[in-house]
C-alpha positions as CSV (number, residue, x, y, z in Angstrom):
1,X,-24.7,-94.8,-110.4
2,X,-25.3,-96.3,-107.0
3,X,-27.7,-98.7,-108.4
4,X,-25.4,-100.4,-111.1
5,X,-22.4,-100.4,-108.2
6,X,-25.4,-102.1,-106.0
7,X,-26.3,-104.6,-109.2
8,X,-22.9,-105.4,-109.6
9,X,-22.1,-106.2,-106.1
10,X,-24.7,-108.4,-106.2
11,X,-24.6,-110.2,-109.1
12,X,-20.7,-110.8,-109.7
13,X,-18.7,-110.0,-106.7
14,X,-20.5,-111.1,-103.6
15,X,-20.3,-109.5,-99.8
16,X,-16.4,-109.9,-99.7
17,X,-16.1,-107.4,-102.4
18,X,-17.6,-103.6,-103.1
19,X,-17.7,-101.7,-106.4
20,X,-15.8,-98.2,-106.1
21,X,-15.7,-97.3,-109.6
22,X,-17.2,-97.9,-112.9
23,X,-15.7,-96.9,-115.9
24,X,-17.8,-96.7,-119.0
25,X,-15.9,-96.2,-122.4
26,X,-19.0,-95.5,-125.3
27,X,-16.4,-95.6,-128.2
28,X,-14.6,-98.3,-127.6
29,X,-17.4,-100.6,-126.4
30,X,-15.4,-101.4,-122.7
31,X,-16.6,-101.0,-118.5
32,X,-14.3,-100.7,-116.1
33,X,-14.9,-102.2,-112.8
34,X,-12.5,-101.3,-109.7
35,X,-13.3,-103.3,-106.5
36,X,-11.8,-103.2,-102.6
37,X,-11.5,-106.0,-100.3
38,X,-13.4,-104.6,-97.3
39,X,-12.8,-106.5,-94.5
40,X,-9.6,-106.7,-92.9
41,X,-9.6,-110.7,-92.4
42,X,-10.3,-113.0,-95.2
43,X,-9.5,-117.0,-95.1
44,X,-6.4,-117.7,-95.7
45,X,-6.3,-120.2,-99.4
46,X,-4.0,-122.6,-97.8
47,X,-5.6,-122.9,-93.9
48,X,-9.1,-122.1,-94.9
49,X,-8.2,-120.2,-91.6
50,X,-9.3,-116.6,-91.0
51,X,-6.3,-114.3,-91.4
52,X,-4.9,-110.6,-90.7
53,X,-5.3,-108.9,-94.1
54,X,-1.7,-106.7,-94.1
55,X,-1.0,-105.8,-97.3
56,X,-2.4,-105.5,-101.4
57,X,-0.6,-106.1,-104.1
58,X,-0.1,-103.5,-107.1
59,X,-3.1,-102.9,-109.1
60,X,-4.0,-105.6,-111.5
61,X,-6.4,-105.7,-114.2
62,X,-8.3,-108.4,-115.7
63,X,-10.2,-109.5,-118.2
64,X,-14.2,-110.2,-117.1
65,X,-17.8,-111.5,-118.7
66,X,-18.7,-109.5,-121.2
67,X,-21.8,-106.9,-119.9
68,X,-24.2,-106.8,-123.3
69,X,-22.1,-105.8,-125.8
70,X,-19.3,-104.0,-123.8
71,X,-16.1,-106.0,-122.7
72,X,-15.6,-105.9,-119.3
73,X,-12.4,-105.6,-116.9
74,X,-12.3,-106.0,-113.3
75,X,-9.5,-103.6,-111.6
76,X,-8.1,-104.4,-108.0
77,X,-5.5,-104.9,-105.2
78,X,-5.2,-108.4,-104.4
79,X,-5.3,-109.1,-100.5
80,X,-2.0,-110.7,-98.9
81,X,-2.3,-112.3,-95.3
82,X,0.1,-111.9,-92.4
């Protein structure tokens, strides 16, 4: 398991981001990606500044590239600066 969270990491989420969790459900053909923000500054969208990372939003869960023939989803807590 630690090599597909490594694999992902590097191939679709970069060094801001780190695989927790992968889901895999067979039957219905779907993988389930969680990721965490894991720094505690990130640049602010508006600044390009760095910022305080204080607070995530609720979960949210999107849509991704498909992985072969599974449909993927990407789950996380988006970052909010202070």
């Amino acid at each position: 398991m630690y090599l597909t969270k490594d694999f992902f990491n590097l191939i679709l989420f970069g060094d801001e981001w780190v695989v927790i969790k992968i889901d895999v459900d067979h039957k219905k053909l779907q993988v389930y990606i969680d990721l965490e923000y894991k720094s505690d500054y990130y640049e602010d969208p508006e600044t390009f500044y760095p910022a305080k990372l204080y607070d995530h939003s609720e979960l949210r869960e999107w849509r991704h590239l498909d992985i072969l023939h599974y449909r993927s989803y990407v789950r996380c807590r988006i970052q909010g600066i202070m």
